[in-house]
N, CA, C and O atoms as a DFTB+ gen file, in Angstrom:
324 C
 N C O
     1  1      11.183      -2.010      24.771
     2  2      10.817      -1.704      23.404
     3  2       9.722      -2.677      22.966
     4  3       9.752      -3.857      23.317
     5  1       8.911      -2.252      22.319
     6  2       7.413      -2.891      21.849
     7  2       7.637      -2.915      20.301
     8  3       7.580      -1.966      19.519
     9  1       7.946      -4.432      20.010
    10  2       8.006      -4.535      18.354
    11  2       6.484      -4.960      17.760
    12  3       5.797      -5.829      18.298
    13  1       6.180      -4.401      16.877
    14  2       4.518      -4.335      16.085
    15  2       4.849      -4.987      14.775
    16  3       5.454      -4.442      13.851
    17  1       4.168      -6.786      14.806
    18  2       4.533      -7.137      13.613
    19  2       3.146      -6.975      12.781
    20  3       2.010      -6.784      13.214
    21  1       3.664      -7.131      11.284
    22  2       2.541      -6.817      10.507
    23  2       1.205      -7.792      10.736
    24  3       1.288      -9.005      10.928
    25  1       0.334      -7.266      10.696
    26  2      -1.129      -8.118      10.618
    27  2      -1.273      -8.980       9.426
    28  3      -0.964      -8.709       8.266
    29  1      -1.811     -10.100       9.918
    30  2      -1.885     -10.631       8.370
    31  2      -3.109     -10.668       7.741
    32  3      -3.315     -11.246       6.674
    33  1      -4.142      -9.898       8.557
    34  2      -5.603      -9.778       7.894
    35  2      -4.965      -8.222       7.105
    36  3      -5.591      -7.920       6.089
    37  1      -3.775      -7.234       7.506
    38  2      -3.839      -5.940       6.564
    39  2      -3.484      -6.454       5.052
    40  3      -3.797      -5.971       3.964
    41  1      -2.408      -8.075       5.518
    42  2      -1.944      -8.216       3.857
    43  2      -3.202      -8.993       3.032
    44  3      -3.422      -8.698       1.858
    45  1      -3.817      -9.768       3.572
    46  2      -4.888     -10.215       3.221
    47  2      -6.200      -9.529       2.010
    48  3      -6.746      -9.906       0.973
    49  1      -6.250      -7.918       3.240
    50  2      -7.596      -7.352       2.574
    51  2      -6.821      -6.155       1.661
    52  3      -7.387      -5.433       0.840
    53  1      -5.138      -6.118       2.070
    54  2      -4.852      -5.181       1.376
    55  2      -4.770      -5.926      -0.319
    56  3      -5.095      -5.376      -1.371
    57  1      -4.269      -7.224      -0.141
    58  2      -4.424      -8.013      -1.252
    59  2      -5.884      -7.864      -2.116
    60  3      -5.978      -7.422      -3.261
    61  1      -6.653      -8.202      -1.522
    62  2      -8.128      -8.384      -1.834
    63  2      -8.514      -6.841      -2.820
    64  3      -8.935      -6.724      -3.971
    65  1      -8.177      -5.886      -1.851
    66  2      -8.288      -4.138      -2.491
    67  2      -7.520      -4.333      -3.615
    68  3      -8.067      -5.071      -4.434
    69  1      -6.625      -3.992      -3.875
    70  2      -5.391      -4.060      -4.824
    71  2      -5.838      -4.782      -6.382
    72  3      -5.664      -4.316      -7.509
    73  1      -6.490      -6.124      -5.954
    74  2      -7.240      -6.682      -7.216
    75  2      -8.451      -5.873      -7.532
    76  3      -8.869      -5.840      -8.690
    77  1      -9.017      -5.244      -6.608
    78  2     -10.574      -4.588      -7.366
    79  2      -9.993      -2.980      -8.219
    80  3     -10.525      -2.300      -9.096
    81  1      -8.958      -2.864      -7.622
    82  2      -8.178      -1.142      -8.492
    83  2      -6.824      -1.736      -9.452
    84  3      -5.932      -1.006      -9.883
    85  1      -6.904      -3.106      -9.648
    86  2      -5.226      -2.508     -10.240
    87  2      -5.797      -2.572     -11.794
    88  3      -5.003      -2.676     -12.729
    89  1      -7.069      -2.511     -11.985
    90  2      -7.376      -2.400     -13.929
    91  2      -7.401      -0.541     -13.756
    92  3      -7.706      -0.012     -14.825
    93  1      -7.227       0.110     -13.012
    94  2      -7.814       1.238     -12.764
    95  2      -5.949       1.809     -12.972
    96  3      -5.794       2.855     -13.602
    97  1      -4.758       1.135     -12.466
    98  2      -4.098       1.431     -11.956
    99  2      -3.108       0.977     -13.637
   100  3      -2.618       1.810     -14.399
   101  1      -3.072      -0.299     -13.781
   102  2      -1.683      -0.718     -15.009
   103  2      -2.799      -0.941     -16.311
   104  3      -3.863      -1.546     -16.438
   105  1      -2.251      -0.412     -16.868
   106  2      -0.954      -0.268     -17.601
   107  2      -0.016       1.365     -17.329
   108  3       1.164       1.593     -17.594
   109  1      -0.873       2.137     -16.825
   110  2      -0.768       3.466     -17.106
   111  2       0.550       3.434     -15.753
   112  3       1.427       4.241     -16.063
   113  1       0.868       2.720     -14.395
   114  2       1.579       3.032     -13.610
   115  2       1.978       1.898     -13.202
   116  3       2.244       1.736     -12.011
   117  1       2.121       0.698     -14.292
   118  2       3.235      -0.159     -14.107
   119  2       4.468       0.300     -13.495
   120  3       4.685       1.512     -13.502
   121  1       5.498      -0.672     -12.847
   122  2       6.280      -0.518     -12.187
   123  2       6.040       0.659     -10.683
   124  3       6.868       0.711      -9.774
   125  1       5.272       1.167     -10.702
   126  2       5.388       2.450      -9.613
   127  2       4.417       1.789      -7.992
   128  3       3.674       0.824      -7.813
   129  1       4.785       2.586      -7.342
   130  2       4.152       1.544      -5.912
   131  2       2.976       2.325      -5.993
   132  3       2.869       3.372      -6.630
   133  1       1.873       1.628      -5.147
   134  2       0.723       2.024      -4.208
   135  2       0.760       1.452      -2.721
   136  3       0.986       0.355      -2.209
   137  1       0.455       2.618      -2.316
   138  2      -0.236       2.365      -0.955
   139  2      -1.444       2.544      -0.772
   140  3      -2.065       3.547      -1.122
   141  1      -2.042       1.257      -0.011
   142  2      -3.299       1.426       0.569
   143  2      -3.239       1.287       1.718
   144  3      -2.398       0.675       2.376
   145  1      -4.554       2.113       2.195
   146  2      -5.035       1.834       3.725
   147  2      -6.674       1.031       3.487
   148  3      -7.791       1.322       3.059
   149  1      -5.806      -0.352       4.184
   150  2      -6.881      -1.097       3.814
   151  2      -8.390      -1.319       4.788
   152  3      -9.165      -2.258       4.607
   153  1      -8.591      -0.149       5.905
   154  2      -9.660       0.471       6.270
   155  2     -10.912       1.095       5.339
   156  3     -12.131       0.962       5.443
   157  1     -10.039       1.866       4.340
   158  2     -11.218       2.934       4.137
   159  2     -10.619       2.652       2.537
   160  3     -10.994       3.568       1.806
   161  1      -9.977       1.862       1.971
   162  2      -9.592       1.474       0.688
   163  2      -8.798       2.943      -0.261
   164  3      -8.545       2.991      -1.465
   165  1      -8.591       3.878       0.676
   166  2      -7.872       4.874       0.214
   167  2      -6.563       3.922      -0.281
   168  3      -5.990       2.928       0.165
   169  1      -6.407       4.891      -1.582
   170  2      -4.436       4.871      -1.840
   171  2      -3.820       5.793      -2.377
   172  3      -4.441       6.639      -3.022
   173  1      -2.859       5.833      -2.281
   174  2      -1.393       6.751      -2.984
   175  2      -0.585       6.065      -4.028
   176  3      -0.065       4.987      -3.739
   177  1      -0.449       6.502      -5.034
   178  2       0.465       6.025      -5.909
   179  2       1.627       6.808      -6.292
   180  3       1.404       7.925      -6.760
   181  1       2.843       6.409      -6.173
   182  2       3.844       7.155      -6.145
   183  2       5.167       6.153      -7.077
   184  3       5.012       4.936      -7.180
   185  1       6.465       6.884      -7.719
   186  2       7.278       6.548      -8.205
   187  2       7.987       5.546      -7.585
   188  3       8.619       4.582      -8.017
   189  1       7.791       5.899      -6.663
   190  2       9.085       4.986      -5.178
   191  2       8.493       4.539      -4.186
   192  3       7.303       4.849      -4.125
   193  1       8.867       3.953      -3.423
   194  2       8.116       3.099      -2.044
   195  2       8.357       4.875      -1.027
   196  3       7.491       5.205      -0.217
   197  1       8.965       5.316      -1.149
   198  2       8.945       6.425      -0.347
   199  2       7.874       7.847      -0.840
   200  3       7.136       8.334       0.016
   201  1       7.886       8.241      -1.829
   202  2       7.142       8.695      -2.504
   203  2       5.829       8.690      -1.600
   204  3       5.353       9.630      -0.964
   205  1       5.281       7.114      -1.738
   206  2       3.890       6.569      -1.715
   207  2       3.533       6.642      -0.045
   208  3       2.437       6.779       0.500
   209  1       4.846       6.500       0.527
   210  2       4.679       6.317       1.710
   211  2       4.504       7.756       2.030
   212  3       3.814       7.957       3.030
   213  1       4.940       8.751       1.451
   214  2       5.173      10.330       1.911
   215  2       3.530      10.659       1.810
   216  3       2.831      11.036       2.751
   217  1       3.035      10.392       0.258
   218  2       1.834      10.751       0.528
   219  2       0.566      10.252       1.476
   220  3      -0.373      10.867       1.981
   221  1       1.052       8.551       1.490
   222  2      -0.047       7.868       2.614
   223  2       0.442       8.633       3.826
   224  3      -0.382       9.519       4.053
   225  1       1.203       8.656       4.496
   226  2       1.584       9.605       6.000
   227  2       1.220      10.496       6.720
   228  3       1.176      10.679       7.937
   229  1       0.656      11.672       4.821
   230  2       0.188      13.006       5.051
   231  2      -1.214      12.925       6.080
   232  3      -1.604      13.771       6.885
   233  1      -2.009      11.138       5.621
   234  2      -3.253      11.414       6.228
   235  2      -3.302      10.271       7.053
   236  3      -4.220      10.287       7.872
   237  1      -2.428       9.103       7.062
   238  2      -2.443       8.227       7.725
   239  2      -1.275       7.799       8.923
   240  3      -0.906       6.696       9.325
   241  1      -1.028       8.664       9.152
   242  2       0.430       8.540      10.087
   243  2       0.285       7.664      11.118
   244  3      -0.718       7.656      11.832
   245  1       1.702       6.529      11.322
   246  2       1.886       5.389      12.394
   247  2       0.412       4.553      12.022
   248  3      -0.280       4.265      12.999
   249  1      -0.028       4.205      10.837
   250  2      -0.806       3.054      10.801
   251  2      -0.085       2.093       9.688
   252  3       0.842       2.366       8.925
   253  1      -0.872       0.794       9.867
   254  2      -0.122      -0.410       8.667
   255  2      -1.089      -0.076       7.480
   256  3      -2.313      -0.014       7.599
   257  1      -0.566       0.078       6.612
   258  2      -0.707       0.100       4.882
   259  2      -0.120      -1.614       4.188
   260  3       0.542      -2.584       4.556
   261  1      -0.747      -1.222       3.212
   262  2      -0.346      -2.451       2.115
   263  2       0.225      -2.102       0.746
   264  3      -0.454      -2.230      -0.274
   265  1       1.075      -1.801       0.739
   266  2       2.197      -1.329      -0.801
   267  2       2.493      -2.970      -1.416
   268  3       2.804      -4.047      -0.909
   269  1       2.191      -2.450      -2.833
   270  2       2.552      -3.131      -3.681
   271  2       3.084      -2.697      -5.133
   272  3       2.345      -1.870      -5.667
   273  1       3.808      -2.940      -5.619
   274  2       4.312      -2.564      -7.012
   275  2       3.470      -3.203      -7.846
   276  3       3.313      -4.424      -7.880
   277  1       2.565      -1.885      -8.961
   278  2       2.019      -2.257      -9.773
   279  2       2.506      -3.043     -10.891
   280  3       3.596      -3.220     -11.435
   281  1       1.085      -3.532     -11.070
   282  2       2.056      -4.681     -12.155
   283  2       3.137      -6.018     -11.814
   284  3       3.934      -6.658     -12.502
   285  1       2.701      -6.064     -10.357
   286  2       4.157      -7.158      -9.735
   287  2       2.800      -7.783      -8.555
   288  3       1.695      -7.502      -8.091
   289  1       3.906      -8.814      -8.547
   290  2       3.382      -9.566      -7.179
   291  2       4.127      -9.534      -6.284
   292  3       3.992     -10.254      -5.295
   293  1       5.217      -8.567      -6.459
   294  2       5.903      -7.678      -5.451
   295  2       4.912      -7.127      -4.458
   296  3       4.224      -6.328      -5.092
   297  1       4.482      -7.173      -3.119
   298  2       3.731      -6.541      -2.213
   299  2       4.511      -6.976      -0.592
   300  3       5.580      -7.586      -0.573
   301  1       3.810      -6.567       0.657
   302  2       4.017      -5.724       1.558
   303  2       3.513      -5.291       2.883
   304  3       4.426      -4.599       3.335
   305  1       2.777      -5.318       3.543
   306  2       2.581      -4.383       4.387
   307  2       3.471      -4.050       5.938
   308  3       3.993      -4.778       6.783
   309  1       3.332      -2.725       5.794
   310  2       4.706      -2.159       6.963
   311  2       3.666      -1.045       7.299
   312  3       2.790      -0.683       6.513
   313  1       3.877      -0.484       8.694
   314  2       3.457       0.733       8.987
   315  2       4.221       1.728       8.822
   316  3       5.443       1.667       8.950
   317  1       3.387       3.059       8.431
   318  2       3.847       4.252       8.091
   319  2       4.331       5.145       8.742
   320  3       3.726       5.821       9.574
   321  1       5.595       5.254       8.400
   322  2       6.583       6.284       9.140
   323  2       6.537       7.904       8.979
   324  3       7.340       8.608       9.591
């Protein structure tokens, strides 16, 4: 079995992204997660960590994302299931 730990340049630049969108993002979706793919600075914003993950999946499947709860310094990155 081959365990894949998270990168720490995805939490890094996913960090970095996250500050240039979250005036874009709270007040209006405080509390709710985003996912980014911190390649192409795409994201999903969704109610739930699953939600967000359902929609990042649709186009990013088995890659690492960077979720964070808006409005929090709650953040993340895990690859997408």
């Amino acid at each position: 079995m081959i365990t894949q730990w998270v990168d720490e340049q995805v939490l890094a630049k996913g960090k970095e992204i996250y500050e240039k969108i979250k005036a874009k993002l709270e007040p209006d979706h405080n509390g709710e997660i985003v996912a980014i793919d911190v390649d192409s600075g795409e994201y999903f914003v969704g109610k739930t960590l699953l939600e967000a993950n359902d929609q990042a999946r649709e186009k990013y499947l088995n890659k690492q994302l960077y979720f964070v709860r808006i409005g929090s310094e709650a953040a993340m990155a895990m690859r997408v299931w």
